[in-house]
N, C-alpha and C positions, 0 to 999 in steps of 0.2 A: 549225207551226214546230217544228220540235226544236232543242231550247236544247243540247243536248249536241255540236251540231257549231255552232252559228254563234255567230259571233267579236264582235256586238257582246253578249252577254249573259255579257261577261267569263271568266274560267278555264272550261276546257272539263272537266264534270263528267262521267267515266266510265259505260258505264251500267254494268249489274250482272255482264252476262257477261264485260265487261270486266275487270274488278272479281276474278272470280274466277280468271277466267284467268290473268292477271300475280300476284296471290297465291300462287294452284297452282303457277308457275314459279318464285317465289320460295323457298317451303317445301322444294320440289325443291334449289335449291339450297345450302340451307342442309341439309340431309339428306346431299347429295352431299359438301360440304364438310367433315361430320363425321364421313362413312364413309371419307374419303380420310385423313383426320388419325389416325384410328384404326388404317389398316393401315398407319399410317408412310408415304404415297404421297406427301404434301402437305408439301412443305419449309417450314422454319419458321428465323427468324433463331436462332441458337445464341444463348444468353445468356453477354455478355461476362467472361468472367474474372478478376477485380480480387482483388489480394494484398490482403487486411484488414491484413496487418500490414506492407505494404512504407512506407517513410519517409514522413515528411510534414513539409512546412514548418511552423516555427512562427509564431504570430502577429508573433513580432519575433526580432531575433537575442538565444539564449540564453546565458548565464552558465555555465548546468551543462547537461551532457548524459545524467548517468545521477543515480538519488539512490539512496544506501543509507540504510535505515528502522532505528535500534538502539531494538528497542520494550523497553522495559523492564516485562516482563509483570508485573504485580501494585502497580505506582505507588511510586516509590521517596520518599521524604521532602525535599521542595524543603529546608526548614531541617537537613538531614543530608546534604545534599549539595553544594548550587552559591548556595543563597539564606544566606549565614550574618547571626546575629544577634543581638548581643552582650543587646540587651535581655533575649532571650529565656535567657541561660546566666546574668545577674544575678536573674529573679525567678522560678529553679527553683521548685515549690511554691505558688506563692502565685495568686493569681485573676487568669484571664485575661480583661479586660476584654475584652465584648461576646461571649463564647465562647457557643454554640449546643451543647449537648449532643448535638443530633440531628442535627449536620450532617454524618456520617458514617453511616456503615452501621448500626453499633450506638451507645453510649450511651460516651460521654468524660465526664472528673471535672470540665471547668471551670477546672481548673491547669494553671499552665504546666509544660510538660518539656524542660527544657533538653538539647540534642544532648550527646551525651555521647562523641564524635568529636574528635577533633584538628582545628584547620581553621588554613588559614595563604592567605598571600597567593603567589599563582606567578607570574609571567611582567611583562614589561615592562606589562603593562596591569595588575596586582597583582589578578588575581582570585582573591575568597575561592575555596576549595575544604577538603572536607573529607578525612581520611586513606581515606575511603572508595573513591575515585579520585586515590590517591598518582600513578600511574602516567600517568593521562588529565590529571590536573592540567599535565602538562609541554608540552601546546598549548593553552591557553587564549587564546594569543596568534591562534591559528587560528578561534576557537569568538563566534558571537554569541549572548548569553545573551539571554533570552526572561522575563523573570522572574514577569510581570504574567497568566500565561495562566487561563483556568479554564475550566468547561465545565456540563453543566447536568447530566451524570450524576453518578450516587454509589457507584453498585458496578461490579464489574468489565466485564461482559458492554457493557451499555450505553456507558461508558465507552469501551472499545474499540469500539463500534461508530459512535462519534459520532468517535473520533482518527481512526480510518482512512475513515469512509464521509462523515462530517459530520453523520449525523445517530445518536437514540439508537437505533434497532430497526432488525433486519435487514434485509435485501432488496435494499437499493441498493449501487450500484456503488461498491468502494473506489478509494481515493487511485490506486492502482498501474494498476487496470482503466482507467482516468480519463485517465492519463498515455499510455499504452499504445495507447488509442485514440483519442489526440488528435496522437500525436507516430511511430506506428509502431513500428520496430525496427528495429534497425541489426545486430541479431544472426541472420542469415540461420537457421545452423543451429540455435539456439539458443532458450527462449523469452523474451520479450519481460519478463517479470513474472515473479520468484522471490521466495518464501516460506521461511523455513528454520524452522523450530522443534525442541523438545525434546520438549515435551511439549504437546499444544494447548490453548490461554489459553482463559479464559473464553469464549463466544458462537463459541469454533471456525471451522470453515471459511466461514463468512458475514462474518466481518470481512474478507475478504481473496477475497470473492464479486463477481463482476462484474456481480451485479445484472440487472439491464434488458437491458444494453449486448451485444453478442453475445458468444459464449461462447470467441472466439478471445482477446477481452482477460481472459481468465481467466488467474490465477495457477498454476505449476505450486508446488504444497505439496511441503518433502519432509521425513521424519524425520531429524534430525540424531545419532536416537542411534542409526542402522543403516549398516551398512559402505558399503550401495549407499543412498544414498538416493533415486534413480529407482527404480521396480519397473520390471521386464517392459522393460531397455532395449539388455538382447542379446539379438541374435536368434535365433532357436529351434537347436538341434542339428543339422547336417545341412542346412540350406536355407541357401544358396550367395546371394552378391548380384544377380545376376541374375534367379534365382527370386524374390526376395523384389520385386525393380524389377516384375517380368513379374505377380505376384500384386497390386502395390497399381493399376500400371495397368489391370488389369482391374476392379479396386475400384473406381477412380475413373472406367472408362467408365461402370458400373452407377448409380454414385450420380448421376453426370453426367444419363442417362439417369432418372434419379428424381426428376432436382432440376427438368427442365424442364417437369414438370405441376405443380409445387409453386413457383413463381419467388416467391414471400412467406416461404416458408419459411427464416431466415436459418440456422438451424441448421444446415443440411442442409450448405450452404457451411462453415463451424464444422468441424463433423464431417471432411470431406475434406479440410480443412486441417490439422487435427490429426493425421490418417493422414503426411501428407506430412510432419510435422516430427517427428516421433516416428522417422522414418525417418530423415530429415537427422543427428537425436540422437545418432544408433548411433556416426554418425560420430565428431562433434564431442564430445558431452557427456562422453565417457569418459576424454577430455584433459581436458578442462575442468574436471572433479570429481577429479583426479587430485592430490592434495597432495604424494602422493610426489615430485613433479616439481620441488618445490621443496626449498632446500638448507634442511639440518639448520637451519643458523642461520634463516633463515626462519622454518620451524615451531617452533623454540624462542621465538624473539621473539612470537609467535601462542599462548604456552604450551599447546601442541598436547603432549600427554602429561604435562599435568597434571592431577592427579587431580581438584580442583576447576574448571578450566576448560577441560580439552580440549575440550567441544563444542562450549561459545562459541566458541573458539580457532577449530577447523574452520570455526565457518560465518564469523568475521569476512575468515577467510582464502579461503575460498570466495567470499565476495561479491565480492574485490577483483580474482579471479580472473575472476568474470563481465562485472564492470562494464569489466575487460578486453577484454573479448571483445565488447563491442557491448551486452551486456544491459543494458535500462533503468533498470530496477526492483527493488531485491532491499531486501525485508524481512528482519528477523532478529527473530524474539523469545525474549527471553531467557528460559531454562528450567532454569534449575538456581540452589542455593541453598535455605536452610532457611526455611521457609514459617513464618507469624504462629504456628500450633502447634508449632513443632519439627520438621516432616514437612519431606521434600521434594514438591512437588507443581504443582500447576499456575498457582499466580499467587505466584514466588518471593521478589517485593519487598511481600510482604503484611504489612508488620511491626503487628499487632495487639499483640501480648503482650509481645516486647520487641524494641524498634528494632533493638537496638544487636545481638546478638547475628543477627537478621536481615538488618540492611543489612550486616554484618562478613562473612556469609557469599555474598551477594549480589556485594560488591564483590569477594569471592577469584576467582568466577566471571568475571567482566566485566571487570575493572580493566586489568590485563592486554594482551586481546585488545583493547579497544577504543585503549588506547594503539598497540598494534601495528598497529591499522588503519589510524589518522589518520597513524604516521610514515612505512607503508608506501607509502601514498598519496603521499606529499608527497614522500618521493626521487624516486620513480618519474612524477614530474609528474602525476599523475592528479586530486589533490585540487581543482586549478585549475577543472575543470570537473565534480568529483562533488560532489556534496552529501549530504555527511553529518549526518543529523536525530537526534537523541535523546530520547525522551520516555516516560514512562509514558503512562498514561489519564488520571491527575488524579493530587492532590499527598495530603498526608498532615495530620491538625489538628495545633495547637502545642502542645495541652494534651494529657495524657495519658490513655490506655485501658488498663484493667489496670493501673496504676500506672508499664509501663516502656515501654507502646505507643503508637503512635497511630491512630488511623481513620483511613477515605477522608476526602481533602476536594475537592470538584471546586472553590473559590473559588481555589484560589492552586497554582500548581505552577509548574517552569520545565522548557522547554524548551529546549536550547541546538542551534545548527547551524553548519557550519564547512564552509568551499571550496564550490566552488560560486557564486562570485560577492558571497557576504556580506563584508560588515566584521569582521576576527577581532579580538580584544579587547574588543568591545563590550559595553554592558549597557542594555537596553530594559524600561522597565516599573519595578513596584517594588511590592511588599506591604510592609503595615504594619510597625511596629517587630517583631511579634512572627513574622511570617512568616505570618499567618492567611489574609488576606484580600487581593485583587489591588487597588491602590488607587490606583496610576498606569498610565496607559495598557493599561488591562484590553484583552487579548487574546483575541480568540474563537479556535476551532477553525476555522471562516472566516477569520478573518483570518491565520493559518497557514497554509491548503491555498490561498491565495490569495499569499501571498510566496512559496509553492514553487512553483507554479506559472507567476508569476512570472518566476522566474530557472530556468524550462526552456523557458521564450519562450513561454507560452499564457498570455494572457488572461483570467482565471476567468469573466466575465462571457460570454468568445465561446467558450468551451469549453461546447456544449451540446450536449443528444441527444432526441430529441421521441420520446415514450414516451407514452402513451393519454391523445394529443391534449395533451400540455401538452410545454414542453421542461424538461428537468431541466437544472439543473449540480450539481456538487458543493459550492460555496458556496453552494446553493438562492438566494435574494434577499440575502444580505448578504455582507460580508468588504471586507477595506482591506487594500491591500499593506504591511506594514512597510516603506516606505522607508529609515526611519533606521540599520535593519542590513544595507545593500545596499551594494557596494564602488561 
């Protein structure tokens, strides 16, 4: 009996030459198959095309559509500026209950140091403000103050990297990359995410790094103290638009052809997208960065040619010029003003040695343009839907450093934000009599990027990106919407 042909002794088992033959035919075409792919013979689906940066709905409808970032590089003094405190100007000198010497960078007296600033009450909601923002003081009525916030860092770098990324150390994707690839771009020619600086803040181009995320939601950096600040954004001498159209199509057949042995590779996508909008740029960005464009009064109101705050000026006026134009995201950190030593240098609200002479020069900077931001905003209807955020990294102690300074302090600082869908006049939170410590309604850095988020229509919880097997957000596990300063 042979079991391999009769059918009551269930599946008919091959014999051997069988066995080899269908194997040997197999191999064959699996061999034929990969000789065919090889000389290009064997047609292959094209891999579909998708704009990483074209629009995308938000989880709900949002409040704001673009945010400007006014980073106040070096952490300006919550009680010198928006938190005032009478207790603290009555017991100049004397012992600051529950003071921590080490709770800054270096070593504080213990005593209190009362602001040595003017402060008065502004606007129908009577918010304290100090003479340090005479000029920004006159929208408070616009602005919800934040007062309770704090954070877990204590020097600059970290600090900055937990305000914009959420957490202390480098690597992950900031606030703007976040936004950027959760909500698109509305600015065809333009990028999605702009950076402006003076001179670069502590922890550099990794606060305002896209992390993980692909390298399309990356920020375009530019320097504010150079006349172009795109490099490399006209096109070469001599090469005509055509050529230059006929030279990137050829780029991108090549790459195209590069990318479909590689279809994991996100950057590669990245990469030829970047060619393509750098290209768009020629166009567009040269309007766009053009201040001349605007009238005298304009730029005067932007103190654009003055010698203290031209560049602030530039960029406040630049951002309002982007967010114009469709761009999302535009950070500005502020870079000028005399630093805790007397220097000018790179973290300029660093008042160690003396406040006052520090924040005096800080405020000549900024005062100014940021007024001229918010009213430029609010004629021109735009404030309605941008949100404008203000913060350092963390706040400054009560008691003095140096006899006329103060230290970092990440327990207490404030934040204030305005248009954009918030409540203006508001006041949220509250540190103690002395301005030390966050003692009502403590605000994390989560709970921040989690109200901005918010009122751009995303979710922080469904705002996720799965990165080596885990999903990230930028609230990592926690953060609460501040309701109570939402219109």
């Amino acid at each position: 009996m042979n079991p391999h042909a009769h059918p009551g002794f269930g599946p008919i088992v091959p014999s051997r030459r069988q066995f080899l033959r269908t194997a040997g035919l197999g191999a064959g075409s699996l061999a034929l198959t990969q000789l065919l792919h090889s000389e290009g013979l064997l047609a292959a689906p094209a891999p579909v095309a998708v704009d990483p940066l074209a629009p995308k709905k938000p989880h709900f409808a949002p409040k704001a559509k673009a945010v400007i970032w006014l980073f106040m590089t070096g952490s300006p003094s919550q009680v010198d500026t928006f938190d005032y405190k009478p207790e603290l100007q009555k017991r100049n000198g004397q012992a600051l209950a529950g003071a921590d010497p080490k709770t800054g960078f270096f070593t504080t007296s213990g005593k209190c140091l009362k602001s040595p600033f003017q402060w008065k009450q502004h606007g129908k909601s009577g918010s304290w403000v100090s003479d340090v923002f005479e000029k920004t003081a006159a929208y408070v009525d616009d602005m919800a103050f934040i007062h309770s916030c704090y954070t877990r860092a204590n020097n600059h770098a970290p600090g900055a990297y937990e305000i914009s990324c959420g957490v202390t150390r480098p690597g992950l994707p900031c606030m703007g990359s976040w936004v950027t690839y959760g909500l698109g771009s509305e600015a065809r020619n333009l990028p999605a995410f702009v950076v402006m600086h003076e001179t670069k803040p502590r922890g550099e181009d990794s606060i305002w790094s896209a992390g993980f995320l692909p390298k399309n939601y990356q920020a375009l950096a530019m320097d504010g103290r150079t006349p172009k600040p795109i490099s490399h954004l006209d096109r070469a001498t001599g090469v005509t638009d055509p050529q230059q159209r006929a030279a990137l199509d050829l780029l991108r057949e090549m790459n195209q052809n590069h990318r479909e042995s590689r279809p994991l590779e996100s950057e590669l996508a990245a990469r030829v997208e970047s060619f393509e909008l750098a290209y768009r740029m020629q166009t567009s960005a040269p309007e766009a960065f053009d201040l001349s464009r605007e009238t005298s009064r304009v730029r005067d109101l932007y103190a654009i040619g003055d010698k203290d705050a031209d560049v602030f000026g530039r960029q406040c006026l630049t951002a309002r010029r982007l967010v114009e134009r469709g761009v999302r995201f535009v950070q500005i950190f502020a870079g000028r003003g005399v630093g805790g030593d007397g220097s000018v240098g790179d973290v300029p609200w660093d008042g160690h040695n003396n406040i006052e002479t520090n924040h005096r020069s800080c405020g000549r900077a900024c005062d100014r343009p940021i007024a001229a931001l918010l009213g430029d905003l609010k004629a021109r209807g735009l404030l309605e839907d941008t949100l404008v955020v203000w913060s350092g990294e963390f706040g400054r102690t009560s008691d003095s450093q140096d006899s006329l300074g103060r230290d970092h302090n990440p327990n207490a600082f404030t934040v204030w934000m305005a248009g954009g869908g918030v409540k203006g006049g508001t006041h949220y939170g509250a540190t103690d009599e002395f301005g030390y410590k966050a003692v009502e309604n403590r605000t994390s850095v989560h709970d921040l990027h989690a109200t901005i988020l918010h009122l751009l229509g995303l979710d922080h919880e469904k705002l996720t990106y799965r990165f080596n097997a885990r999903d990230y957000r930028l609230t990592d596990v926690s953060g609460n919407v501040i309701r109570e300063i939402l219109a």
